[in-house]
C-alpha positions as CSV (number, residue, x, y, z in Angstrom):
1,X,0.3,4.3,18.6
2,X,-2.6,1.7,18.7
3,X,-4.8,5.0,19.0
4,X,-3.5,5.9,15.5
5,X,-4.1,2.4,13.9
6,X,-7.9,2.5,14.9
7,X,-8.6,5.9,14.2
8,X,-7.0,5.0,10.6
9,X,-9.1,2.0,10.1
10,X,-12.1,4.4,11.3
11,X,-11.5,6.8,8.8
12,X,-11.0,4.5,6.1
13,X,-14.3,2.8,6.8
14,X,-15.4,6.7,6.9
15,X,-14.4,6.7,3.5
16,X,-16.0,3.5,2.1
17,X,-19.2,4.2,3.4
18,X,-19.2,7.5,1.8
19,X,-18.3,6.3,-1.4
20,X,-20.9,3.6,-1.4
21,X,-23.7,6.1,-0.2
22,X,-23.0,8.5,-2.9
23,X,-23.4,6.3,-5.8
24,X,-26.4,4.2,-4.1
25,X,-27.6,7.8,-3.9
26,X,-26.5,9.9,-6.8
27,X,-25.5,7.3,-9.1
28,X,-21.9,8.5,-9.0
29,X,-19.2,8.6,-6.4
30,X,-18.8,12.0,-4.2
31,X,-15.7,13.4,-6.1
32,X,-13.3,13.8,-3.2
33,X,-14.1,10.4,-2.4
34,X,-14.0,9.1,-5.6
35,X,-11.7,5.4,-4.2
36,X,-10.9,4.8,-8.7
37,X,-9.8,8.3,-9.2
38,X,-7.0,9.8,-8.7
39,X,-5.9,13.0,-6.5
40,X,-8.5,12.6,-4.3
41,X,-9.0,11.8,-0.4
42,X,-8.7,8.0,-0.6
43,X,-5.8,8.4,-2.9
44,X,-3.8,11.0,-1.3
45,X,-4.0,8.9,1.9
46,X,-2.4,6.0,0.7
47,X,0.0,8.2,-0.9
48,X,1.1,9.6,2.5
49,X,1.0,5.9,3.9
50,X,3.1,4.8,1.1
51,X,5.7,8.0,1.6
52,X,5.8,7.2,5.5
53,X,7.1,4.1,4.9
54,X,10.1,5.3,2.5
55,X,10.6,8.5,4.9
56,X,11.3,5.7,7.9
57,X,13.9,3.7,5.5
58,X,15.7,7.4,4.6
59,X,15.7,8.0,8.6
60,X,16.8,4.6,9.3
61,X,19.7,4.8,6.1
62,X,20.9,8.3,7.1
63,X,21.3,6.7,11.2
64,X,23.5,4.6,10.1
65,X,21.9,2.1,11.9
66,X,23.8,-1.3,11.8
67,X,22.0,-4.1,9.7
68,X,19.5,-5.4,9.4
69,X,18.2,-4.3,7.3
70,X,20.9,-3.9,4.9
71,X,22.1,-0.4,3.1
72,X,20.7,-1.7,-0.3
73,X,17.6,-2.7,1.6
74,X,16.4,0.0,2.5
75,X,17.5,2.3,-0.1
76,X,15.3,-0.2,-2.7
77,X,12.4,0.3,-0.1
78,X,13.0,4.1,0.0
79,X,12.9,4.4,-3.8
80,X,10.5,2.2,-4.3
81,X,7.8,3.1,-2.1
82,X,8.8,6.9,-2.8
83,X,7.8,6.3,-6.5
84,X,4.6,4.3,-5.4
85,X,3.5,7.3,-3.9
86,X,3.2,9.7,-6.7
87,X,1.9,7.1,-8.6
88,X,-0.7,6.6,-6.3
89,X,-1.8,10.1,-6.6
90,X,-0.8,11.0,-10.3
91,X,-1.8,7.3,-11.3
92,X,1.5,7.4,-13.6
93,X,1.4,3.6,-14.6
94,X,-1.9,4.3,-16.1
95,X,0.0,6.8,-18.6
96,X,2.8,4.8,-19.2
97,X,1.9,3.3,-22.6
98,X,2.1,7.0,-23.8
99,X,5.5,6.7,-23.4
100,X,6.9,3.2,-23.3
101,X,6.1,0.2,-25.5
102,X,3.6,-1.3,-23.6
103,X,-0.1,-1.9,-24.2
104,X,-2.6,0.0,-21.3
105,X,-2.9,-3.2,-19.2
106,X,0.9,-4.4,-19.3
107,X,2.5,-2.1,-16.3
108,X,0.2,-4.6,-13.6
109,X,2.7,-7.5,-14.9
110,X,5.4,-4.9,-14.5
111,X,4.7,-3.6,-11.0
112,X,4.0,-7.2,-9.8
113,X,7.5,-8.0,-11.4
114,X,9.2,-5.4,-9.5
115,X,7.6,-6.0,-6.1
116,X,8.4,-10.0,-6.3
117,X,12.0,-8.9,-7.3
118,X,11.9,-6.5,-4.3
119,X,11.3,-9.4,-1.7
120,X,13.5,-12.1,-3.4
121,X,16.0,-9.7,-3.3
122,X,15.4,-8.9,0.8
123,X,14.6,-12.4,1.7
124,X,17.9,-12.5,3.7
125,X,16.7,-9.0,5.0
126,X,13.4,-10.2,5.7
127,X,15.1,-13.4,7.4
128,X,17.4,-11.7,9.9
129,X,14.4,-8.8,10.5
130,X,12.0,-12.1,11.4
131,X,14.9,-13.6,13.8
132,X,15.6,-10.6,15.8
133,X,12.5,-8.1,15.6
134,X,9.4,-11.1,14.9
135,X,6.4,-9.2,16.5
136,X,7.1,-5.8,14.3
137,X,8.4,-8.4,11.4
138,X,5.0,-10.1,11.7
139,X,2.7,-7.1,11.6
140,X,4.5,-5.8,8.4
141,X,4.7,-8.8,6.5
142,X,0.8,-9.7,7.3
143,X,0.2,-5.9,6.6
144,X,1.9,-6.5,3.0
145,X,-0.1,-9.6,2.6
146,X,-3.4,-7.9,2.7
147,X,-2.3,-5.0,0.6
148,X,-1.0,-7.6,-2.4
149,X,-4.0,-9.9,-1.9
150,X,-6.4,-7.5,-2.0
151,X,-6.0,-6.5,-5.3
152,X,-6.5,-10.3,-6.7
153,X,-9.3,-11.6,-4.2
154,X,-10.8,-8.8,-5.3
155,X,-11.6,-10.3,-8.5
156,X,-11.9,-13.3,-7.6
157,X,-14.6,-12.6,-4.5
158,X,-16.8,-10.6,-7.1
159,X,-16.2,-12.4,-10.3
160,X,-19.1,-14.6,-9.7
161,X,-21.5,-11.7,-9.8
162,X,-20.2,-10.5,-13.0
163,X,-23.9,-10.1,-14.1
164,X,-24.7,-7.9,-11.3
165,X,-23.2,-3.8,-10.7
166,X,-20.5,-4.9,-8.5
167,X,-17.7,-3.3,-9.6
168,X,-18.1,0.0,-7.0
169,X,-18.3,-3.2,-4.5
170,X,-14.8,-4.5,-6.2
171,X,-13.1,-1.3,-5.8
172,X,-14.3,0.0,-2.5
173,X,-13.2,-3.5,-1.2
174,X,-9.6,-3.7,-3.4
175,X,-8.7,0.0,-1.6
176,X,-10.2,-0.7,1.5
177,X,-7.6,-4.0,1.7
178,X,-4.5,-2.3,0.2
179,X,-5.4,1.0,2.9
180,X,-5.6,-1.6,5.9
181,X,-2.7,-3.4,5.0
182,X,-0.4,-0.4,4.4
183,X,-1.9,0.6,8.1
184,X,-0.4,-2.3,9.2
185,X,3.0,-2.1,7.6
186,X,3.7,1.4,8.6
187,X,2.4,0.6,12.2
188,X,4.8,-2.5,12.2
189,X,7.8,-0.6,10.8
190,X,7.2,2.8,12.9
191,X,7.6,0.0,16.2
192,X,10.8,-1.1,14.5
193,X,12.1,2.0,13.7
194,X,11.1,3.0,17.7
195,X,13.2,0.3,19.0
196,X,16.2,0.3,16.3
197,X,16.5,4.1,17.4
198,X,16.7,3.4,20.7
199,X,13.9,5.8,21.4
C-alpha cells in the first residue's frame, strides 16, 4: 500500500511539472493538464480520491461495523465527499450563483462552513477514532490538514509577489497540496478500513 502512496505523489509531481512546462513553453497550460480547469487529468484524479473516500464510509456503513465511527458519521462523510467529487470535476460551486442567491465568490464561505460543521459535528467521532486507531487517525487528520491549508497558504506564500506572474505558481502549488493531502487521507482510512474489516 506504501507502493501506491509514492507512485501517487510521483504522478502528481508528473502532473505539476507538466503543467509548469507547458505554459513556461507555450504560454498556456497543456489542456489535459490544465490544474484550474475542470474535467481534466488533475481534476478527475482528485475526483476519484475524493469518491474513494465516500466509497470506504458506504462499505464500512453497509458492514455494519460497530462504532466508531458512528452511523451518522459516516453517512455525512459518504455524502459529503460523494458531492465533492462531482464538484471537483463539474466545478458546480462555481455555477451556483446561477441558481442561488449568492454572489460568484460566496460558495468558498459556504464550503468552509460546511466542512467546519462536518468536524464539530465528528469531534466525538474523531476522538474515539484517535483513542483506538491513532496511527491511521493520525495520517488522515494530517492528510486533511494539508488539503484545507493548502488552499489558504497558498495565498498567503505568493501574495508577496503579487507584482510578479505567479498565479500558475499559486495554483500548481494549492492542487498539488489538496492532491497530497487527500493521498494521505485515503491511505490513512484504506488502513482503517483494513483492520476494522478484519481483513
Amino acid at each position: 500500500m506504501k507502493t501506491w502512496l509514492f507512485v501517487a505523489i510521483a504522478l502528481e509531481l508528473a502532473i505539476v511539472a507538466i503543467y509548469l512546462i507547458s505554459l513556461n513553453v507555450a504560454g498556456t497550460p497543456y489542456p489535459p493538464f490544465d490544474m484550474n480547469g475542470y474535467m481534466t487529468i488533475p481534476s478527475w484524479l482528485q475526483a476519484i480520491q475524493l469518491f474513494a473516500i465516500s466509497v470506504i464510509a458506504v462499505v464500512l456503513l453497509v458492514s455494519r461495523v460497530s462504532p466508531p465511527p458512528s452511523k451518522g458519521f459516516l453517512v455525512a462523510i459518504a455524502v459529503f465527499l460523494g458531492y465533492a467529487a462531482i464538484d471537483e470535476v463539474f466545478k458546480v460551486h462555481l455555477k451556483l450563483h446561477r441558481y442561488l442567491p449568492l454572489q460568484s465568490d460566496e460558495w468558498f464561505g459556504i464550503y468552509i462552513g460546511l466542512l467546519v460543521s462536518l468536524l464539530l459535528l465528528g469531534s466525538w467521532d474523531f476522538w474515539r477514532l484517535w483513542r483506538q486507531f491513532p496511527r491511521e487517525t493520525a495520517i488522515a487528520a494530517v492528510g486533511l490538514g494539508v488539503f484545507v491549508l493548502g488552499g489558504f497558504l497558498s495565498y498567503w506564500v505568493f501574495q508577496p509577489f503579487g507584482w510578479l506572474d505567479a498565479e500558475p505558481f499559486r495554483i500548481a502549488f494549492e492542487e498539488f497540496l489538496e492532491l497530497l493531502g487527500e493521498n494521505l487521507v485515503v491511505f490513512g482510512s484504506l488502513q482503517f478500513s483494513i483492520k476494522k474489516l478484519n481483513f
